[in-house]
C-alpha positions as CSV (number, residue, x, y, z in Angstrom):
1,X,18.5,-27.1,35.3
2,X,21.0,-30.1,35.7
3,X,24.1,-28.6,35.4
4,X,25.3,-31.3,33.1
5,X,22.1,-30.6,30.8
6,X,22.2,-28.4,27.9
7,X,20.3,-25.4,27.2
8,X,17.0,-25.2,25.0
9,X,18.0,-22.2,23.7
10,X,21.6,-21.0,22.4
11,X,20.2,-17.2,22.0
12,X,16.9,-15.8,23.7
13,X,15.9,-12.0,22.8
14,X,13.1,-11.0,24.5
15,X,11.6,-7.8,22.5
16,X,10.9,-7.8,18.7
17,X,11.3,-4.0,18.2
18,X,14.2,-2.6,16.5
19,X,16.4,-2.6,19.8
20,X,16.0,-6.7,19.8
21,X,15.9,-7.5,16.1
22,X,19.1,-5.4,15.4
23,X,20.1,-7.4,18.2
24,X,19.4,-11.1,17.0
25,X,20.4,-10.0,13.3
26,X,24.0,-9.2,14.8
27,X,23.9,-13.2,16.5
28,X,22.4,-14.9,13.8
29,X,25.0,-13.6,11.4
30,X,27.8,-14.9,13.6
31,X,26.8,-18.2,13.7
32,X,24.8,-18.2,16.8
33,X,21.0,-19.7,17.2
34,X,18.8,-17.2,18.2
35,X,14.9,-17.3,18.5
36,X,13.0,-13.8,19.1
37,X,10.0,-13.5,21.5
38,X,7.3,-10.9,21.0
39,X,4.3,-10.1,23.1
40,X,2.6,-8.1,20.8
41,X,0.8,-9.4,17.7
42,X,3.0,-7.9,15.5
43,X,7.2,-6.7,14.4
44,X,7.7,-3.3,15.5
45,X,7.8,-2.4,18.7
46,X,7.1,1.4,19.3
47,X,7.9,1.5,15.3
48,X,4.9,0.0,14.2
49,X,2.6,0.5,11.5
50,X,-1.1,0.2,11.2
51,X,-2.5,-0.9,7.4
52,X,-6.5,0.0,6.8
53,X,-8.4,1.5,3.6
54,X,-5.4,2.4,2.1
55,X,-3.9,4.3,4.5
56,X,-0.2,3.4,6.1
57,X,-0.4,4.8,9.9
58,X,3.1,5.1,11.6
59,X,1.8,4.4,15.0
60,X,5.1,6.1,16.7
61,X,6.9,9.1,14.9
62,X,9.6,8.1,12.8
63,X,12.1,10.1,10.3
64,X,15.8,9.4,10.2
65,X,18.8,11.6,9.1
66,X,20.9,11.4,5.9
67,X,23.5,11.8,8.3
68,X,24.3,10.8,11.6
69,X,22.4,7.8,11.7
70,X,25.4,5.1,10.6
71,X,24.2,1.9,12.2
72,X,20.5,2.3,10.9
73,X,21.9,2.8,7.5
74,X,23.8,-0.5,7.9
75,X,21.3,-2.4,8.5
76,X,18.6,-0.7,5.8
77,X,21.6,-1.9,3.3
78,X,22.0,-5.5,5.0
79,X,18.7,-6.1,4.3
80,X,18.4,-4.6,0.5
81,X,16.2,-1.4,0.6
82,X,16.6,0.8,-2.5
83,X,17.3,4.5,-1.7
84,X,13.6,5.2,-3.3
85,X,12.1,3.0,-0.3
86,X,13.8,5.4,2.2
87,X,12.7,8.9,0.8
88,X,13.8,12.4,1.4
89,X,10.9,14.2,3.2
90,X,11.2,17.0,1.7
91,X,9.2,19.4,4.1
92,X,10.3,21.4,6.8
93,X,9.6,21.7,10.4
94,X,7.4,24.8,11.4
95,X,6.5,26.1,14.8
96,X,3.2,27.9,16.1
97,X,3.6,31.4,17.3
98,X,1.2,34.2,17.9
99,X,-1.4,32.4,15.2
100,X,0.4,31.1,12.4
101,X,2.9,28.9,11.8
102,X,6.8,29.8,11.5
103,X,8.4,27.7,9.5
104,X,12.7,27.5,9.3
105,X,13.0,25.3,12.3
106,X,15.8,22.8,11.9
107,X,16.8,24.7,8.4
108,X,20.0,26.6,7.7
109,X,18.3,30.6,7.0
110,X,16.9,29.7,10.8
111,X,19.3,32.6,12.2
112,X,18.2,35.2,9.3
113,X,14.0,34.1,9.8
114,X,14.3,33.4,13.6
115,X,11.8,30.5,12.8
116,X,9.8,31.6,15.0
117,X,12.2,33.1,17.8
118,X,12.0,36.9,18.3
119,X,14.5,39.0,16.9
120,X,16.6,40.1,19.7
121,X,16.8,36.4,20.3
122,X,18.4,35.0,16.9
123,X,22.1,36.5,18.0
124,X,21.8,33.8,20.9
125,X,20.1,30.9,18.3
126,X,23.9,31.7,16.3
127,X,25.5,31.7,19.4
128,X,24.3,28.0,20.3
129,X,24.5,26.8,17.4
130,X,28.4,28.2,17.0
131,X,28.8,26.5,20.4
132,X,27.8,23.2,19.1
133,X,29.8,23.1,15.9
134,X,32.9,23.9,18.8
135,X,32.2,21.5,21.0
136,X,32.1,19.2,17.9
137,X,32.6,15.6,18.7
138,X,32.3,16.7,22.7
139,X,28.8,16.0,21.8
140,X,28.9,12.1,21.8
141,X,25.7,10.6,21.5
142,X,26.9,7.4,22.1
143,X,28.6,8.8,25.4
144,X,25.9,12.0,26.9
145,X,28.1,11.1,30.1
146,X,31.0,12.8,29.0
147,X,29.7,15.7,26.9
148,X,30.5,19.1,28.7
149,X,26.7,19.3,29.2
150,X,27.3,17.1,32.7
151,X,23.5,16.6,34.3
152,X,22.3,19.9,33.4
153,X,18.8,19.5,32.7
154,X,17.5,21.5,29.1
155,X,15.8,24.1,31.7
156,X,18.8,24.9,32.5
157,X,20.9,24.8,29.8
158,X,18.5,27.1,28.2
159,X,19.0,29.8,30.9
160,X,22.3,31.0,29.3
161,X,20.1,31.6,26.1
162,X,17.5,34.1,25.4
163,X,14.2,32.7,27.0
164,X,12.9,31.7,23.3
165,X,15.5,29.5,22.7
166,X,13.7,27.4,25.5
167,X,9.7,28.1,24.4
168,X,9.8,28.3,21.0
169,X,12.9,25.6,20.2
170,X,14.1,23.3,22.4
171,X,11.0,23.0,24.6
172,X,8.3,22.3,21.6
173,X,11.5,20.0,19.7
174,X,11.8,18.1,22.8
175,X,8.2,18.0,23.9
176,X,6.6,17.0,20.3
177,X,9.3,14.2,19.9
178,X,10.3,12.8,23.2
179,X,7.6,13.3,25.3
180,X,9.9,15.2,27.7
181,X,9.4,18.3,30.6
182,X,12.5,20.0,30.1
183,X,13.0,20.5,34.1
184,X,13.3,17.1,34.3
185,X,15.6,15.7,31.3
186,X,19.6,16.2,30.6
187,X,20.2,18.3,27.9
188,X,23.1,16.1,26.7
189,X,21.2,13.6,24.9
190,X,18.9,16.2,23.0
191,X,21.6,18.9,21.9
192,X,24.1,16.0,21.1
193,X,21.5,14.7,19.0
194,X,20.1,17.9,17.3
195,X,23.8,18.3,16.2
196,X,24.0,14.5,14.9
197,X,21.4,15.0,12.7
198,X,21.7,18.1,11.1
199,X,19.3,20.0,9.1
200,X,15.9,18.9,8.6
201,X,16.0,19.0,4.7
202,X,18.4,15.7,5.0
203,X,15.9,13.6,6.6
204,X,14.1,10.7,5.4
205,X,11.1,8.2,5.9
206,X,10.3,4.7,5.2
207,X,8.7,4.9,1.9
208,X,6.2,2.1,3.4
209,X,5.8,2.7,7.0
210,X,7.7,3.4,10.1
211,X,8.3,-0.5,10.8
212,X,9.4,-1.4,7.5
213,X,12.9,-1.9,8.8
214,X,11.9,-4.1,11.1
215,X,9.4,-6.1,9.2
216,X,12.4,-7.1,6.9
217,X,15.0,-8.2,9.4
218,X,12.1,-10.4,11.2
219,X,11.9,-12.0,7.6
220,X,15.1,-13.6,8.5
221,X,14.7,-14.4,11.9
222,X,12.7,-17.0,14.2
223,X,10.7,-14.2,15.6
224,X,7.7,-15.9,18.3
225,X,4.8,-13.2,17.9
226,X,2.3,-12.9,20.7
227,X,4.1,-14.8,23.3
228,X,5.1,-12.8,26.5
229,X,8.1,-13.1,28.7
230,X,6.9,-13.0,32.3
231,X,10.3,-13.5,34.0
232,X,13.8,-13.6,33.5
233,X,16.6,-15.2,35.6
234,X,20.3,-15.3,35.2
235,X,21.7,-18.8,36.7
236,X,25.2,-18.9,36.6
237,X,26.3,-19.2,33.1
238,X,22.9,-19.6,31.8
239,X,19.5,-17.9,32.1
240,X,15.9,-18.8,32.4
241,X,12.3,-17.5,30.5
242,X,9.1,-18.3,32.1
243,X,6.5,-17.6,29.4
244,X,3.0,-18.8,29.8
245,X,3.7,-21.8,27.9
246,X,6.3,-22.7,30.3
247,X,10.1,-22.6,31.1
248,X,12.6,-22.5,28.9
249,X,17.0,-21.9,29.7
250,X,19.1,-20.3,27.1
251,X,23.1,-19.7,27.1
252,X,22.2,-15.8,26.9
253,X,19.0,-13.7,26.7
254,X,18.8,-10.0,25.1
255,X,16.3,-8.1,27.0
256,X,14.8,-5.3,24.4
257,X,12.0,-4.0,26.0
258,X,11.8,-0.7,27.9
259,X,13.9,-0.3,31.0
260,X,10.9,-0.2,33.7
261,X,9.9,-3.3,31.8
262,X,13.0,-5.1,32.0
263,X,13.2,-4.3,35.8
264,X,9.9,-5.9,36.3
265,X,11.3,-8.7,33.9
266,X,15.0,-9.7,35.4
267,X,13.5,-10.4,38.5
268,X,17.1,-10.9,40.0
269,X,19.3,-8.7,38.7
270,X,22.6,-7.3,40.3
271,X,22.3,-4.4,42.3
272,X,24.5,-2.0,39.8
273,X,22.2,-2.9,37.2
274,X,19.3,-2.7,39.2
275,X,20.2,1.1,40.2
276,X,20.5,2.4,36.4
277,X,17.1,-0.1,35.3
278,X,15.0,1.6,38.2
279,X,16.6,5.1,37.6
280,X,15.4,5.4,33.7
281,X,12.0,6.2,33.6
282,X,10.1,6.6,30.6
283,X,7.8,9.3,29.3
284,X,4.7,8.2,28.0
285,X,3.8,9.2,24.6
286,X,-0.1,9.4,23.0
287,X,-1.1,11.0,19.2
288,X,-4.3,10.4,17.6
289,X,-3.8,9.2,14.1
290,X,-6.8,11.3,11.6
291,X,-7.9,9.7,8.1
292,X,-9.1,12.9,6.1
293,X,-11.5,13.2,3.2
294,X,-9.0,15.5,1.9
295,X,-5.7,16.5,2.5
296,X,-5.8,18.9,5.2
297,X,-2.6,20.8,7.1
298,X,-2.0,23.6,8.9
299,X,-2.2,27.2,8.4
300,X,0.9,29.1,7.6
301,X,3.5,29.8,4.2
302,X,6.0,26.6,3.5
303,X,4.2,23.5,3.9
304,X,5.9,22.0,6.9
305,X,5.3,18.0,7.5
306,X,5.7,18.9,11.3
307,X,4.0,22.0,13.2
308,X,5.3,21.9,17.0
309,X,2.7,23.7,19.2
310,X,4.6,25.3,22.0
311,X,3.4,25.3,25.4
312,X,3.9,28.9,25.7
313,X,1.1,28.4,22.7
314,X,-1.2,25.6,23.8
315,X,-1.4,23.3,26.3
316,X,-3.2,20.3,24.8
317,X,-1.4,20.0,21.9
318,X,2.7,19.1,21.4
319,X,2.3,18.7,17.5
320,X,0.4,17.9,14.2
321,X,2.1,15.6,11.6
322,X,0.8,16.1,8.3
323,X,1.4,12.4,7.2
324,X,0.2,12.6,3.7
325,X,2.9,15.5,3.3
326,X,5.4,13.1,5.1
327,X,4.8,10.7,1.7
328,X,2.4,10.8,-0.4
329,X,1.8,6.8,-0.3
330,X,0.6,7.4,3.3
331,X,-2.9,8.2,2.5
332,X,-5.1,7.3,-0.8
333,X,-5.1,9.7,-3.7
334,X,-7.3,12.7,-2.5
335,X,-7.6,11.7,1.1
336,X,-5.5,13.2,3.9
337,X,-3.9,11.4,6.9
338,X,-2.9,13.8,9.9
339,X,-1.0,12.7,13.6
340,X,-2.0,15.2,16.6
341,X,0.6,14.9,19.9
342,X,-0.6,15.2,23.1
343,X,1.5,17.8,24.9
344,X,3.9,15.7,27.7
345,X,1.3,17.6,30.5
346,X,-1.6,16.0,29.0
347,X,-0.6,12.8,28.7
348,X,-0.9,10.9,32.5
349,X,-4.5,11.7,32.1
350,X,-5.7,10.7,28.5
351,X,-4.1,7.4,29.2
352,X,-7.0,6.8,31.4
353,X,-9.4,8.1,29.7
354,X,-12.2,7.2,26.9
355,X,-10.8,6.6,23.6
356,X,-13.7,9.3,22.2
357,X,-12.6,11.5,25.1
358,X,-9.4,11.3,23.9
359,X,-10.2,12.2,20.2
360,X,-12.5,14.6,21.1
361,X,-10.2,17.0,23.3
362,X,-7.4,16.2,20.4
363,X,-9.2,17.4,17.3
364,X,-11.0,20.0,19.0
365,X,-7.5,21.7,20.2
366,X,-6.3,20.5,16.5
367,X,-9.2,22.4,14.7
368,X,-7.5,25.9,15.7
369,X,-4.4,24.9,13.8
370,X,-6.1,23.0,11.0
371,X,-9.6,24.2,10.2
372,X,-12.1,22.4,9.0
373,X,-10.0,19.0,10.8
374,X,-13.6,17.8,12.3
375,X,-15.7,18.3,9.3
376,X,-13.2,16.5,7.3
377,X,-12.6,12.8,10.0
378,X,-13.3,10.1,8.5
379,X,-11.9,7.6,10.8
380,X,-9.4,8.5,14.4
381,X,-7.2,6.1,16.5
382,X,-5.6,6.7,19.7
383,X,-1.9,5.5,19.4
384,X,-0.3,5.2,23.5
385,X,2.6,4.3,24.9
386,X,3.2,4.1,28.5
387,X,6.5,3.8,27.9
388,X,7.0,5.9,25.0
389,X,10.7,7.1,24.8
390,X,13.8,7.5,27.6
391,X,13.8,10.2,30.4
392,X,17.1,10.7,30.2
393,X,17.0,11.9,33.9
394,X,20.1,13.4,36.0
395,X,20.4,10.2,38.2
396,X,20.2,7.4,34.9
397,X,22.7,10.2,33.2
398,X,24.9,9.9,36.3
399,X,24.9,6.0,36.6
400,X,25.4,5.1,33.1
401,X,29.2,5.0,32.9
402,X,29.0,2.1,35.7
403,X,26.4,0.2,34.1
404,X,28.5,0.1,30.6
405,X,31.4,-1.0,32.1
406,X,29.7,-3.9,33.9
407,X,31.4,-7.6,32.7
408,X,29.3,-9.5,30.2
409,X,26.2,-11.7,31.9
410,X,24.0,-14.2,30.8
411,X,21.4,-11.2,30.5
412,X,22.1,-8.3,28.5
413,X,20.1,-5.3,27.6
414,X,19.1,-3.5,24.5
415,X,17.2,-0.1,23.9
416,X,17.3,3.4,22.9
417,X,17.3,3.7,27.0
418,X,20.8,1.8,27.5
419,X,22.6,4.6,25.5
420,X,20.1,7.2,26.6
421,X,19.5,8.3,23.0
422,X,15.5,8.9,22.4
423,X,16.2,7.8,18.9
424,X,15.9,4.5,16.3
425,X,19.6,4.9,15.9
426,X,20.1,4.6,19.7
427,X,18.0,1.4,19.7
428,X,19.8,0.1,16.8
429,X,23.3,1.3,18.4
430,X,22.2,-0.6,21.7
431,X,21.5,-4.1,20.0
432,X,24.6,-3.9,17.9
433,X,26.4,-3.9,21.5
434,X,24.2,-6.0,23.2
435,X,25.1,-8.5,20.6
436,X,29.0,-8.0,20.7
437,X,28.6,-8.2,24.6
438,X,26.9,-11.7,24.4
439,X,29.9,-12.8,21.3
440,X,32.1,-12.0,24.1
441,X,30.8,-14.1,26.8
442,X,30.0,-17.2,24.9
443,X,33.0,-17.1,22.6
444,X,35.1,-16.7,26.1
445,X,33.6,-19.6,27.4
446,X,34.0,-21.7,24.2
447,X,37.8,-21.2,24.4
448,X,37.3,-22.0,28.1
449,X,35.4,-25.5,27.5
450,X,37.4,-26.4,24.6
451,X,41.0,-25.7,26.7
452,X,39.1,-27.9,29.2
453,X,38.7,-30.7,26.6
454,X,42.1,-30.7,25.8
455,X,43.9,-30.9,29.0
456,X,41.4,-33.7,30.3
457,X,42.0,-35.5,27.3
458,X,45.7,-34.9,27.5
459,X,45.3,-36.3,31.4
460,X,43.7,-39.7,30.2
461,X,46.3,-40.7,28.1
């Protein structure tokens, strides 16, 4: 590009899942141009939602908290949904153990039931979660870095705990909803966030589907559906896009994909970003969505919307979401619509595998915990994600200070990965700052051009 020229775009984000709209809503409502670019067919990222026969199929796993959760609920105001189109769940979290289900995790009688913990192990459940509520706002999920946690991965935070509080709480919490092996992810981000949170009978769902926050704040955006971003590459003060339609330059680009993504993507970026890009890996997720003839869940007393399958328990199975029991409007009136995880060991190999192969091992393993599941399909989908959530890893732990402290580019980043936060909110939280980052570039550089302006026009008279 001339360096006289102007740019084609004033705001490029590349990414139109929650991360990259949050991002381009923060722009567009301070005055800045901004034009969205999505590969995939449709708003959502990893919070999409699949429409078919009636049935609403979150294609991720979505709830959020009451509490905790302050940036999501500023923008689910901002864009005008009622409190009835984010309901309370209402159900409770249960755990498999020794055949049934346990139900109490998450809740506040957790130390009383043991939820499915052993008795001579719910003195050390009180004792962690005492701990936590001292440590108070120690736990930062905005900052895991600093937490007194360090790097200790949850394997071994869990060693000062009786060994349930790793098979039977942490392990199946972290496995059903990150995707994670506990040996290999810091313990900061999950206990910070368990804390943030807080019991399970304060969270909530989208009334319509997982991406219904995202489907409105695309409404008001120039969102570019099924066009992919094949390269990006700061220059100078500016930053170019190949797509396959062509080049374009922008004054700044948002990248709001996953981190191994955007490594492949920022083809030259500085070597201190570089290091924390390459260094936070993703876990990839898979669930097979079920469409029931009738509304089927799993054995046990309570009802819970989530079962977690330990691996202590099972070892093809992380979890079983009974949808229907999530909201009723997810399935039609007498149907049932059920989610079965893949256990984090599982996963590397059913990504390459058959989608029957897939749904066969799934449901079978799911018929133990839900008779009857086979006999009652009507309809399966295999839901993947190769890049399903944030490792969280030692190494990214240790290099993210650095990389937040880096001065503003012409390419920023957004994702639940930049604050290391395996969470909506974290995505949300990450475009909010991505945004304020690129404010603080361009608006410097306005007050830069227009000083220029002034003492060149003071100089020719």
């Amino acid at each position: 590009m001339n360096a006289s020229s102007e740019p084609d775009l004033d705001v490029a984000v590349v990414g139109a899942g929650i991360a990259g709209l949050s991002a381009a809503d923060e722009l567009r409502r301070a005055g800045r141009e901004v034009r969205v670019f999505e590969a995939h067919d449709r708003v959502g990222g990893r919070m999409r939602s699949l429409r078919k026969d009636g049935f609403v199929i979150d294609e991720g796993a979505e709830q959020i908290s009451s509490q905790g959760y302050r940036a999501t609920w500023q923008l689910v105001r901002r864009v005008g949904l009622r409190p009835a189109e984010v309901p309370v769940i209402g159900r409770g979290i249960g755990v498999w153990r020794n055949g049934r289900a346990r139900t109490g995790v998450g809740g506040s009688s957790a130390v009383l039931t043991g939820a499915g913990l052993a008795p001579r192990a719910r003195p050390d459940l009180a004792r962690f979660l005492a701990w936590t509520a001292r440590a108070g706002d120690a736990l930062d999920c905005d900052h895991p870095e600093r937490t007194p946690l360090g790097t200790e991965t949850v394997a071994e935070f869990a060693r000062r705990y009786h060994p349930d509080l790793h098979d039977y709480l942490l392990q199946p919490l972290t496995g059903a909803f990150f995707g994670w092996h506990t040996a290999r992810s810091t313990a900061a981000p999950a206990v910070s966030l368990l804390r943030e949170v807080g019991p399970v009978s304060a969270w909530r769902t989208y009334r319509d589907g997982m991406d219904t926050l995202a489907r409105r704040l695309a409404a008001g955006l120039d969102v570019t559906t099924g066009s992919q971003v094949r390269e990006v590459v700061a220059d100078g003060n500016t930053a170019r896009l190949t797509l396959g339609e062509g080049t374009l330059t922008a004054r700044a680009v948002v990248v709001a994909v996953p981190a191994p993504v955007a490594s492949q993507l920022c083809v030259n970026a500085p070597a201190g970003e570089r290091r924390f890009l390459d260094a936070c890996s993703f876990t990839p997720v898979l669930k097979v969505s079920c469409a029931l003839r009738r509304p089927l869940a799993p054995r046990g007393r309570g009802g819970p919307y989530v079962l977690l399958t330990p691996e202590a328990e099972e070892d093809t199975l992380a979890g079983i979401v009974v949808d229907h029991a999530k909201h009723p409007g997810r399935a039609p009136a007498g149907r049932g619509l059920l989610s079965l995880i893949a256990t984090p060991r599982q996963v590397p190999t059913l990504l390459g595998a058959p989608p029957d192969e897939v749904v066969m091992r799934l449901t079978r393993a799911g018929e133990r915990f839900v008779p009857g599941l086979t006999d009652a399909l009507l309809e399966a989908r295999v839901h993947a994600f190769a890049h399903g959530l944030p490792e969280a890893t030692p190494t990214a732990l240790g290099l993210r200070a650095a990389f937040q402290d880096r001065a503003p580019g012409p390419v920023e980043y957004a994702g639940d990965w930049v604050v290391l936060r395996p969470a909506s909110e974290g995505a949300v939280r990450s475009g909010a700052l991505a945004a304020a980052r690129v404010l603080s570039r361009l608006g410097a550089e306005a007050r830069d051009t227009a000083r220029a302006w002034t003492q060149e026009e003071g100089v020719s008279r």
